[in-house]
Backbone as JSON, one array per atom type, in Angstrom:
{
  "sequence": "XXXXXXXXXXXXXXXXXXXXXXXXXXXXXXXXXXXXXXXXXXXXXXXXXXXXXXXXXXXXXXXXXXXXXXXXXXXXXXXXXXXXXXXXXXXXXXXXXXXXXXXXXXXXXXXXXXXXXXXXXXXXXXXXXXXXXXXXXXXXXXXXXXXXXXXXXXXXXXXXXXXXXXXXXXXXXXXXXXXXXXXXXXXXXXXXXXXXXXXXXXXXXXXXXXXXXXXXXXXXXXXXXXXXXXXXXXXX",
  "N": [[86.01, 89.61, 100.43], [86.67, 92.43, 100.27], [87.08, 92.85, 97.79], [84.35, 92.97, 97.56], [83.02, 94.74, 98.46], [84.55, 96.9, 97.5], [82.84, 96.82, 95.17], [80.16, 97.05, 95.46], [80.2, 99.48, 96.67], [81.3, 101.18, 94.4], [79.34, 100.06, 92.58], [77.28, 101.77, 93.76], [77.87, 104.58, 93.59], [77.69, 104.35, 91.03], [74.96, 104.65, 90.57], [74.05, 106.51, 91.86], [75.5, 108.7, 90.32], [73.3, 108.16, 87.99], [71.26, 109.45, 89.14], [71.96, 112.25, 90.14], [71.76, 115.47, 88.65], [74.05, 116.26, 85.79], [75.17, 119.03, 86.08], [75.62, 119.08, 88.42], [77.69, 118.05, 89.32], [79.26, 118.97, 87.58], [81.89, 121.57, 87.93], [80.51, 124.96, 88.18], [80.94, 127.21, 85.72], [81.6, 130.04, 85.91], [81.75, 133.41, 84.89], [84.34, 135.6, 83.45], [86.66, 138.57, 83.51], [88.01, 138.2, 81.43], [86.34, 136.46, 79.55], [83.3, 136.95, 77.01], [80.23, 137.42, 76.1], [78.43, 136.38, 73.73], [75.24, 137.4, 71.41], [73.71, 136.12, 69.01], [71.67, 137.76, 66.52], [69.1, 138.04, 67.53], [66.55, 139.25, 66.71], [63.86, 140.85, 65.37], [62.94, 139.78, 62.6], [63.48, 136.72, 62.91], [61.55, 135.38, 65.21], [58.66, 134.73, 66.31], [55.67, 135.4, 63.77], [57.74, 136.86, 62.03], [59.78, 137.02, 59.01], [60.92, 134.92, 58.59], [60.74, 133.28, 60.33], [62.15, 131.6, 62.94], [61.51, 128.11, 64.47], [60.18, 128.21, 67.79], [61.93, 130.24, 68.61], [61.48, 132.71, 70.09], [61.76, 131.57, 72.7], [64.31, 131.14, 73.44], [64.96, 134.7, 74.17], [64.46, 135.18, 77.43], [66.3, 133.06, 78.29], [68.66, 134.12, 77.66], [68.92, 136.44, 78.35], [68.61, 135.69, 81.43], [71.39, 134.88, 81.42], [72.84, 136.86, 80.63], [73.39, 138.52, 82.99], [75.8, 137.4, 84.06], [77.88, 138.28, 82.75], [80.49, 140.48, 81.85], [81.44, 141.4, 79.51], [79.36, 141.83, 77.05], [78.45, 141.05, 73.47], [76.4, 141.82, 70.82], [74.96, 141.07, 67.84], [73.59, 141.93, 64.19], [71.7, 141.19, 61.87], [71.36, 143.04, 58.72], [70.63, 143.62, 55.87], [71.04, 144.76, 52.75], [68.02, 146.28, 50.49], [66.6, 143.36, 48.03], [69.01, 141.49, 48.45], [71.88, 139.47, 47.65], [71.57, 137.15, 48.86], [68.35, 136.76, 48.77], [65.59, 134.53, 47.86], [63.97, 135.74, 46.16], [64.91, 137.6, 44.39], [66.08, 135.89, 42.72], [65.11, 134.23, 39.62], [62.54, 132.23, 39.57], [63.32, 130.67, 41.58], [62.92, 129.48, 45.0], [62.36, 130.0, 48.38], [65.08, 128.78, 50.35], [66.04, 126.41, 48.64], [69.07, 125.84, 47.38], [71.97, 127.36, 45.74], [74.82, 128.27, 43.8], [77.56, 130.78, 44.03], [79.78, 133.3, 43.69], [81.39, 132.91, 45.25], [80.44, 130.19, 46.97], [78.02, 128.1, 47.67], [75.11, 128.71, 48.3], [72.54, 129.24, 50.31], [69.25, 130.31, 50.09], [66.67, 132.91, 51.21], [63.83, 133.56, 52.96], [63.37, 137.61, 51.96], [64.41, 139.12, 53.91], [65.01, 140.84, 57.53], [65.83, 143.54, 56.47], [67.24, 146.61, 55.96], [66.79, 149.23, 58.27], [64.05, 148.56, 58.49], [61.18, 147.2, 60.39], [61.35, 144.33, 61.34], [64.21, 144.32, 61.01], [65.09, 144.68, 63.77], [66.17, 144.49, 67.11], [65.18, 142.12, 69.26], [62.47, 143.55, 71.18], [62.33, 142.88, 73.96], [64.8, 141.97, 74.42], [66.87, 142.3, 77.59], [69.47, 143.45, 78.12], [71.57, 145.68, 79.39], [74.1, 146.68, 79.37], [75.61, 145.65, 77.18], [78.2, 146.23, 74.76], [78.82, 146.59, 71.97], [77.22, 146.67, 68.6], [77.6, 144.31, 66.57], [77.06, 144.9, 62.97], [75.85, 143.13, 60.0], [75.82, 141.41, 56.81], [75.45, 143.28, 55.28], [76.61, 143.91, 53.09], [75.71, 144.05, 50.12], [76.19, 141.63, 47.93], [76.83, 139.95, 48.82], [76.89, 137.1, 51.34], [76.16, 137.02, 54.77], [76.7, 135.01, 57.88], [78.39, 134.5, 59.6], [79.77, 136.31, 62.93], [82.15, 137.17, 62.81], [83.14, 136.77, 60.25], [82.49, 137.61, 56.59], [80.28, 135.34, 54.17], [82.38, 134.98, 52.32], [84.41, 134.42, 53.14], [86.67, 136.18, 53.68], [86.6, 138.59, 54.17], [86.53, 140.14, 56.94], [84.49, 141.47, 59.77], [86.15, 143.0, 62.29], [85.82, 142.07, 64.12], [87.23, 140.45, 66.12], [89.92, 140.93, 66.13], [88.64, 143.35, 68.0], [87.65, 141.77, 70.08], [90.18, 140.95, 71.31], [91.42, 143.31, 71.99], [90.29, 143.82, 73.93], [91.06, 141.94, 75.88], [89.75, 139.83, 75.6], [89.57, 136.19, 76.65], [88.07, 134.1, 76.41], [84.77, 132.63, 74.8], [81.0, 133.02, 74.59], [78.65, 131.55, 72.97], [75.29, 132.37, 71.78], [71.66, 132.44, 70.26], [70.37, 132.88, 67.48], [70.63, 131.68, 64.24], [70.82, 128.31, 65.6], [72.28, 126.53, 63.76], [73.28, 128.4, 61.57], [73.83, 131.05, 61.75], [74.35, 131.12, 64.35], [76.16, 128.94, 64.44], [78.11, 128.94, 62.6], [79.34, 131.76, 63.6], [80.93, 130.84, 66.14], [82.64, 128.51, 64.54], [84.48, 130.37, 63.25], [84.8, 131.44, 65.64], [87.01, 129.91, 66.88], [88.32, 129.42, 65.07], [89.86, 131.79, 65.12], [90.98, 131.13, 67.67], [89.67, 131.4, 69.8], [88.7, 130.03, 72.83], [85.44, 128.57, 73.03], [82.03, 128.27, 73.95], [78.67, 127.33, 73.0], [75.51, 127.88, 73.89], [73.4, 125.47, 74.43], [70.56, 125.29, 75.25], [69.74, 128.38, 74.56], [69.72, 129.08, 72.11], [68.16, 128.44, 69.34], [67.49, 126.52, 66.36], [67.09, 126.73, 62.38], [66.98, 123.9, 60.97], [66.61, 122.68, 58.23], [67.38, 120.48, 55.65], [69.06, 118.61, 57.21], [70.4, 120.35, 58.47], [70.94, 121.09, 61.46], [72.0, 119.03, 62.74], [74.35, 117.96, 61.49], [75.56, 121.3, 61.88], [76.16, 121.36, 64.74], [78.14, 118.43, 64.78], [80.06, 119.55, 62.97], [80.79, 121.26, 65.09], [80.95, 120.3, 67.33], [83.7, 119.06, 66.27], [85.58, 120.9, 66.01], [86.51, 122.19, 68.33], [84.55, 123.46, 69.67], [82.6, 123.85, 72.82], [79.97, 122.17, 73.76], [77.22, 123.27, 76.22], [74.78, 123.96, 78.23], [72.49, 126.34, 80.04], [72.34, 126.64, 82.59], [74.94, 125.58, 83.22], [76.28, 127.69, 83.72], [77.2, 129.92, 86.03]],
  "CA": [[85.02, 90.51, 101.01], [86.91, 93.78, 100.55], [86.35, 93.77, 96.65], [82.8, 93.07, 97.08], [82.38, 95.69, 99.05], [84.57, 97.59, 96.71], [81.88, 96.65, 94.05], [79.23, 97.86, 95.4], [80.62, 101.26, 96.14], [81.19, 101.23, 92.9], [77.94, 100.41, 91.71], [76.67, 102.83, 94.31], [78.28, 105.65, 92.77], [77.18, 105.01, 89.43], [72.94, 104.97, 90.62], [74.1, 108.3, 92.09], [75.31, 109.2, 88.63], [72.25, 108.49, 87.13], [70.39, 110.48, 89.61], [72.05, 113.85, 90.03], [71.78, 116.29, 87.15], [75.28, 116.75, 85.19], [75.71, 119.79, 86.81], [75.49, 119.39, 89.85], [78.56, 117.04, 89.59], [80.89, 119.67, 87.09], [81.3, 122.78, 88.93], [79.6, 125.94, 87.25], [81.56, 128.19, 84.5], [81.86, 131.49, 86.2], [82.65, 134.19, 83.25], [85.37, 136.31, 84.01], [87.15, 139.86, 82.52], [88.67, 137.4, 80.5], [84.43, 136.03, 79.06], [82.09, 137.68, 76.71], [78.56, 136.64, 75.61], [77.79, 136.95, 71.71], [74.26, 137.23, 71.71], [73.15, 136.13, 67.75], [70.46, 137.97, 65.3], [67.73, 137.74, 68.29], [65.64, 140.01, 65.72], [62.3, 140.46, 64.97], [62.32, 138.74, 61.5], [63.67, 135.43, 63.34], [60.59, 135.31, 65.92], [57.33, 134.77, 65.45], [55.52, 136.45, 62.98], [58.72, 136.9, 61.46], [59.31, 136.56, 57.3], [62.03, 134.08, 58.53], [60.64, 133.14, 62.24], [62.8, 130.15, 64.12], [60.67, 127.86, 65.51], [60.73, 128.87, 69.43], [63.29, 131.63, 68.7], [61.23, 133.89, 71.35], [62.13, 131.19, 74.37], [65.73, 132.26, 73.55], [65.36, 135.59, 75.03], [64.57, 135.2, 79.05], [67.49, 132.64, 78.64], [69.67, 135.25, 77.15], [68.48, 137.77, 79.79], [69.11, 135.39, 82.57], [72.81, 134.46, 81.9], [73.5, 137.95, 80.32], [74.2, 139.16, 83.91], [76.96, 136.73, 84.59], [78.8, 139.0, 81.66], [80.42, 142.14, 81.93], [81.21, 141.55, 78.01], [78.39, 141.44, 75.7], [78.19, 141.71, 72.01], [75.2, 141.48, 69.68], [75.29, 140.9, 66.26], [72.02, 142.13, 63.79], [71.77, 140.95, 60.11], [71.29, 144.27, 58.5], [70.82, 143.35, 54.64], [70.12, 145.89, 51.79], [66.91, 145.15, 49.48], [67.52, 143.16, 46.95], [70.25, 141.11, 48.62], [71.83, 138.21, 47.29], [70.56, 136.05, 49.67], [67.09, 136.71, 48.94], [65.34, 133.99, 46.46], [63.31, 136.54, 45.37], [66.16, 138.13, 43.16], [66.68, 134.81, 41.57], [64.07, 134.29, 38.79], [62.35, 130.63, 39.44], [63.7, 130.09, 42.94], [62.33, 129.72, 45.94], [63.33, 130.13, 49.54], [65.63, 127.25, 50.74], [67.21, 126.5, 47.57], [70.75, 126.19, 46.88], [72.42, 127.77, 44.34], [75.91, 128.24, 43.79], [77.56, 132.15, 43.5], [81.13, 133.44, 43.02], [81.83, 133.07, 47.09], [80.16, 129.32, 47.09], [77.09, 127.67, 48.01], [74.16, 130.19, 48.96], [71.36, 128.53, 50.8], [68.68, 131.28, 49.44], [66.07, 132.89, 51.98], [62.89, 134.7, 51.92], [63.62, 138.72, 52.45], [64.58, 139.37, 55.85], [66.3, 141.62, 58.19], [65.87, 145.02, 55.47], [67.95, 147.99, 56.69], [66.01, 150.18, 58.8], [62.65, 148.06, 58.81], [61.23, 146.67, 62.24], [61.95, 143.09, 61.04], [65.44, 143.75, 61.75], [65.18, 145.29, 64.89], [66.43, 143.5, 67.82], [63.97, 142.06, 70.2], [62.15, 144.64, 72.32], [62.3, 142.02, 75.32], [66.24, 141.99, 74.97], [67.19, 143.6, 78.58], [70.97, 143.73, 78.3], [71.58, 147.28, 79.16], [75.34, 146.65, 79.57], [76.23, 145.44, 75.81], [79.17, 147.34, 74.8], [78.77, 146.59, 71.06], [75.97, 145.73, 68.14], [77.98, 143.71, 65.15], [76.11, 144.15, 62.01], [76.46, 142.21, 59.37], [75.1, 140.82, 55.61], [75.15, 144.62, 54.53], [77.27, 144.2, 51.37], [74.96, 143.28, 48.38], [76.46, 140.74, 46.83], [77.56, 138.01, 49.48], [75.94, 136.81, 52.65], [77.22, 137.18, 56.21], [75.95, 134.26, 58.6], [79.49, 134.82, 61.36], [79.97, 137.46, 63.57], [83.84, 137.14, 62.67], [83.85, 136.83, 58.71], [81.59, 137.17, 55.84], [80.58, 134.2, 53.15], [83.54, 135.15, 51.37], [85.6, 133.75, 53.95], [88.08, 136.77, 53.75], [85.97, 139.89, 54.86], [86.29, 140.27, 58.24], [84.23, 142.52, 60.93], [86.38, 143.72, 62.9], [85.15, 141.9, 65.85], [88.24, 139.24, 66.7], [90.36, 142.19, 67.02], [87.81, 144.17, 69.15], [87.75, 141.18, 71.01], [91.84, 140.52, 71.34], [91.97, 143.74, 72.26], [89.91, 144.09, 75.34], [91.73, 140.78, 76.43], [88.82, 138.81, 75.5], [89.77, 134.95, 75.78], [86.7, 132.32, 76.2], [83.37, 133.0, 74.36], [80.07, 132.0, 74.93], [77.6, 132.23, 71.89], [73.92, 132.25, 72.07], [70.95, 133.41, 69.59], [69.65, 132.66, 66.12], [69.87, 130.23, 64.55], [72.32, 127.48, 66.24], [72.84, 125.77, 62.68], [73.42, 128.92, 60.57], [74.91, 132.43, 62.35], [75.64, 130.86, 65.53], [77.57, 128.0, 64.49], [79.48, 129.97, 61.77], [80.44, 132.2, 64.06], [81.39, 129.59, 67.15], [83.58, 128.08, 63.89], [85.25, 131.28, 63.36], [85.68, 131.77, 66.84], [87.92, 128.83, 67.43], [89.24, 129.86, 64.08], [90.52, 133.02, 66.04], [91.67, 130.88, 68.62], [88.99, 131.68, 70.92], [87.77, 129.51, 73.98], [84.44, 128.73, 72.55], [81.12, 127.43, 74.23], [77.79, 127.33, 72.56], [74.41, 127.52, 75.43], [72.15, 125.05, 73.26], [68.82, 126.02, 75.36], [69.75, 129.82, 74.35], [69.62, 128.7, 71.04], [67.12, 127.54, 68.47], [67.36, 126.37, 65.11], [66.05, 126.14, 61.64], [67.4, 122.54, 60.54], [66.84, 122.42, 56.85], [68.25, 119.49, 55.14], [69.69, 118.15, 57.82], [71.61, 121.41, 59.1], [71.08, 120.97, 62.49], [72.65, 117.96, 63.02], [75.73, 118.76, 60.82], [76.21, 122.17, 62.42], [76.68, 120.47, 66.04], [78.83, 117.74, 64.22], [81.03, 120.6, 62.92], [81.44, 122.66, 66.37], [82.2, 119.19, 67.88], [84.8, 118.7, 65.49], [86.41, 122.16, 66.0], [86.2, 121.86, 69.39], [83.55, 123.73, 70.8], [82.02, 122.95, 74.07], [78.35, 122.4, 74.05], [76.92, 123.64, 77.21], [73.48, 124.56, 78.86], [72.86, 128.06, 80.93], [72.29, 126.14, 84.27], [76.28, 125.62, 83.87], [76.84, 128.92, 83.63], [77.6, 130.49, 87.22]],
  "C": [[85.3, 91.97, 100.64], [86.55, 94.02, 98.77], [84.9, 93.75, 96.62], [82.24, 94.23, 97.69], [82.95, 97.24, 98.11], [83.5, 97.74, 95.25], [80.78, 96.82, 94.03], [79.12, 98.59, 95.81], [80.6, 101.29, 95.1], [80.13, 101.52, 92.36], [76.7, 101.26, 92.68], [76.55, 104.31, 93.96], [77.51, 105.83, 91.58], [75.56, 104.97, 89.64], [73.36, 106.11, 91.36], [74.28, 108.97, 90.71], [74.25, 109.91, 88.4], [71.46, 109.43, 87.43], [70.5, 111.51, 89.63], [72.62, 114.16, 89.02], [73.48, 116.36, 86.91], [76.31, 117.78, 86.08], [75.97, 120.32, 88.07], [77.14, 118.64, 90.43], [80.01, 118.14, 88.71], [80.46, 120.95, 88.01], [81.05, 124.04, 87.6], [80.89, 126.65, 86.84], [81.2, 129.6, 85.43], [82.59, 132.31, 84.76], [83.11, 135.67, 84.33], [85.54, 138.18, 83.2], [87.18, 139.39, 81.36], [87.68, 137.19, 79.55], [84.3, 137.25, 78.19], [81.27, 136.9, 76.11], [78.59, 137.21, 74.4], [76.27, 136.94, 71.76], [74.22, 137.32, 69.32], [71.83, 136.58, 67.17], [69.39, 137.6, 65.97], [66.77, 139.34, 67.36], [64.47, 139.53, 65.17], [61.35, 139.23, 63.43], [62.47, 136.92, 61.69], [62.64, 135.27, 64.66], [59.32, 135.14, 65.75], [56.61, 135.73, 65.34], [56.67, 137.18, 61.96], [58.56, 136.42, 60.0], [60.39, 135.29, 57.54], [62.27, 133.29, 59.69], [61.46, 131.41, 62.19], [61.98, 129.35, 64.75], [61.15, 127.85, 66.79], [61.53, 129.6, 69.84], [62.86, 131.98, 69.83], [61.63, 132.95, 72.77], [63.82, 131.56, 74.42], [66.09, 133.31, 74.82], [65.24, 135.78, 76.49], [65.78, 134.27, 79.58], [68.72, 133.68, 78.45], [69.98, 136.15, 78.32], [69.58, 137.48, 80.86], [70.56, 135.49, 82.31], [73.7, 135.62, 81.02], [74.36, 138.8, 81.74], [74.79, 138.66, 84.43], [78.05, 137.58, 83.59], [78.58, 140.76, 81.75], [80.78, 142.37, 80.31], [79.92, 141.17, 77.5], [78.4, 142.33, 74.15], [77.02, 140.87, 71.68], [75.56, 141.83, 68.48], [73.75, 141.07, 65.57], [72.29, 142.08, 62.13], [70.88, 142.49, 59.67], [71.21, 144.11, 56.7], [70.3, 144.41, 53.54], [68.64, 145.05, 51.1], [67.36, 144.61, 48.5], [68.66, 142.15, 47.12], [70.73, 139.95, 47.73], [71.58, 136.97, 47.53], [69.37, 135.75, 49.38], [66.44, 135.88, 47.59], [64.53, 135.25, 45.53], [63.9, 137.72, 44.48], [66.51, 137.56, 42.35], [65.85, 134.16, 41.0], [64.01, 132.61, 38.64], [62.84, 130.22, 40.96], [62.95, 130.08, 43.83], [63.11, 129.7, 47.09], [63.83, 128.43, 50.08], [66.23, 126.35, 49.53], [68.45, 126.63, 47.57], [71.0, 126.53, 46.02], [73.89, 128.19, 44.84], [76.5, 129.84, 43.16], [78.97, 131.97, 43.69], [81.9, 132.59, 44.52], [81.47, 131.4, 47.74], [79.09, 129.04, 47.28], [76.19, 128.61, 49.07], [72.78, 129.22, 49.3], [70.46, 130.63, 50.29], [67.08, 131.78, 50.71], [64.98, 133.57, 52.06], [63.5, 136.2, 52.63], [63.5, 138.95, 54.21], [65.69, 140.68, 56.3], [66.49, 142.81, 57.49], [66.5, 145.73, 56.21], [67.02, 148.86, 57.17], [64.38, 149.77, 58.75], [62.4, 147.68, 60.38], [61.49, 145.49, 62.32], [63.13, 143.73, 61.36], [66.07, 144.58, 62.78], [65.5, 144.64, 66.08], [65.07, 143.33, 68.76], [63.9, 143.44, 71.32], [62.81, 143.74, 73.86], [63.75, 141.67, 75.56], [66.43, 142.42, 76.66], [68.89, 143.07, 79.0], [71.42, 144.76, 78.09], [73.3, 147.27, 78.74], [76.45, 146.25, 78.37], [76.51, 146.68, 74.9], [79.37, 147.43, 72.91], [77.6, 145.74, 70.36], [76.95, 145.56, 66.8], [77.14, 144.51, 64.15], [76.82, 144.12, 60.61], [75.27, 141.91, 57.58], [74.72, 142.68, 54.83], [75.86, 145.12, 52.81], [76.32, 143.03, 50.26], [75.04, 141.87, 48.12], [76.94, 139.56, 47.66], [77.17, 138.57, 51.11], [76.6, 137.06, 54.12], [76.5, 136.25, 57.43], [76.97, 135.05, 60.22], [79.47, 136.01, 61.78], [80.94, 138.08, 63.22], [83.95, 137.73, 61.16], [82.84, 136.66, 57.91], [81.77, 135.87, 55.44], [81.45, 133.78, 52.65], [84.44, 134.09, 51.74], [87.06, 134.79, 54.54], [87.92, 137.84, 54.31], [85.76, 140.09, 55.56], [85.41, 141.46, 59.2], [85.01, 143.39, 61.39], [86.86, 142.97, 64.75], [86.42, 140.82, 66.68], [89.15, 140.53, 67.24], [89.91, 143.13, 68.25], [88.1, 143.19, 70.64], [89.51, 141.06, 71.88], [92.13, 141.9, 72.55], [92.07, 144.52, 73.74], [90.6, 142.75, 76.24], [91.17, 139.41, 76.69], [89.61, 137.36, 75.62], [88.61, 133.8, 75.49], [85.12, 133.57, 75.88], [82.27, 132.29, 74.99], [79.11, 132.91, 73.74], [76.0, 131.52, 72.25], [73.02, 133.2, 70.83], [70.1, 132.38, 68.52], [70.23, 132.39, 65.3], [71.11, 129.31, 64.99], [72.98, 127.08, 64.51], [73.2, 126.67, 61.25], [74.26, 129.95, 61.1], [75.35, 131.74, 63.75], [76.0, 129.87, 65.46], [78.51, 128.24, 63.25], [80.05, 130.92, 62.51], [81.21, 131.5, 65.68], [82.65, 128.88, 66.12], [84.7, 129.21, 63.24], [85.96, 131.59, 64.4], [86.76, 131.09, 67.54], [88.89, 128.78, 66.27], [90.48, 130.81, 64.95], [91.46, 132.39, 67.17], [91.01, 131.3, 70.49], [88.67, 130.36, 72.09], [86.58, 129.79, 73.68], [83.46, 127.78, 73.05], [80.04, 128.38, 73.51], [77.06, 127.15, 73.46], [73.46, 127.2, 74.51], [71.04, 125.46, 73.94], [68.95, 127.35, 75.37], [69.85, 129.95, 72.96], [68.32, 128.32, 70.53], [67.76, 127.6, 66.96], [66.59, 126.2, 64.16], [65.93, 124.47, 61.45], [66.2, 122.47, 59.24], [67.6, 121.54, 56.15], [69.12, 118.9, 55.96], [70.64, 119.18, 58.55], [71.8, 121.33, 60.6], [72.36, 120.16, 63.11], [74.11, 117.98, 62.67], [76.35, 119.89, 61.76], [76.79, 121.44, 63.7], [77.98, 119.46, 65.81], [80.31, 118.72, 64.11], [81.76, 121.49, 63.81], [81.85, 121.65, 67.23], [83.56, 119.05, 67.64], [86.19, 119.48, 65.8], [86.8, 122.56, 67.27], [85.61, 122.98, 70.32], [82.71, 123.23, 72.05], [80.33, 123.41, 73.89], [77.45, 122.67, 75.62], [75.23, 123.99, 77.68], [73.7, 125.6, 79.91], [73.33, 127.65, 82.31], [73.76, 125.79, 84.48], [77.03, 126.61, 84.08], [76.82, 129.82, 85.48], [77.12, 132.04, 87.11]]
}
């Protein structure tokens, strides 16, 4: 009698499971001194109407918003590219956007012109409202090789700045959010665990392109590395 009754506690528990949400069962991520929010390339050319729009980039930003004021760190990061870049197919005679091609630095996914220096394309969203972000990255400004991470160009060797910045305010756990999950914010989420960061990703503060399968891959890759995949509603 006593295991049957242990057995259906048991299987009482688990139709509770099913019923209450995830988070209602881990307790919420509070972000600390210790925290900061990356907010990724929420810019006008990744939005719609954009030369390079995300599909649903713009639901991004009221998530952003919301779980920006659980953070007394925030950084933003803004692709900033000269004309002309090397990114852009339209420098490479016969190409088109989304193309691979292969350059000194490695494999260059190729894109249409985006993000120009001082255009309104690469302006951050008006509808940002994170008054309290204490730095704006930017990034992809050298000519000749691309910059997806926050952390490190294409190169692999050309760093920001920004791991230090971070180190030195006593940054330890991240949380990245922005544009696009499968290109700048999961290169720099794989940098950041490079660094040695405490690294979560907030997939509905995210959107992606997914091109050839990138989606799927990137996620694969920030599994691997061990990023935590997360939603805002765990965020405290």
């Amino acid at each position: 009698m006593l295991d049957r009754r242990r057995m259906v506690a048991g299987l009482g528990t688990m139709a509770l499971a099913t019923l209450v949400p995830k988070s209602l069962w881990a307790a919420a991520i509070k972000p600390d001194d210790g925290s900061a929010l990356l907010v990724i390339d929420v810019q006008n050319c990744f939005l719609p109407g954009g030369s390079l729009a995300v599909k649903d980039g713009e639901q991004v930003v009221p998530v952003i918003n919301k779980i920006a004021k659980s953070f007394a760190n925030v950084v933003m990061t803004q692709d900033w590219h000269t004309p002309g870049h090397v990114s852009f197919a339209s420098v490479h005679e016969g190409k088109k956007p989304f193309e691979v091609i292969d350059l000194a630095y490695g494999k260059q996914v190729l894109w249409p012109d985006h993000c120009v220096q001082g255009t309104d394309g690469a302006s951050l969203s008006k509808e940002l409202a994170i008054p309290q972000a204490e730095l704006i990255i930017r990034k992809g400004f050298h000519k000749d090789v691309d910059s997806y991470s926050a952390f490190t160009e294409a190169d692999g060797k050309t760093t920001t700045g920004l791991a230090a910045y971070l180190k030195a305010r006593n940054v330890e756990r991240l949380f990245v959010a922005g544009l696009a999950t499968d290109f700048c914010v999961a290169w720099t989420a794989l940098d950041a665990r490079k660094a040695s960061f405490e690294t979560y990703v907030v997939e509905d503060a995210c959107r992606g392109i997914d091109t050839q399968g990138s989606l799927a891959k990137a996620w694969d890759d920030m599994a691997k590395a061990g990023v935590k995949r997360i939603k805002s509603s765990d965020i405290a």
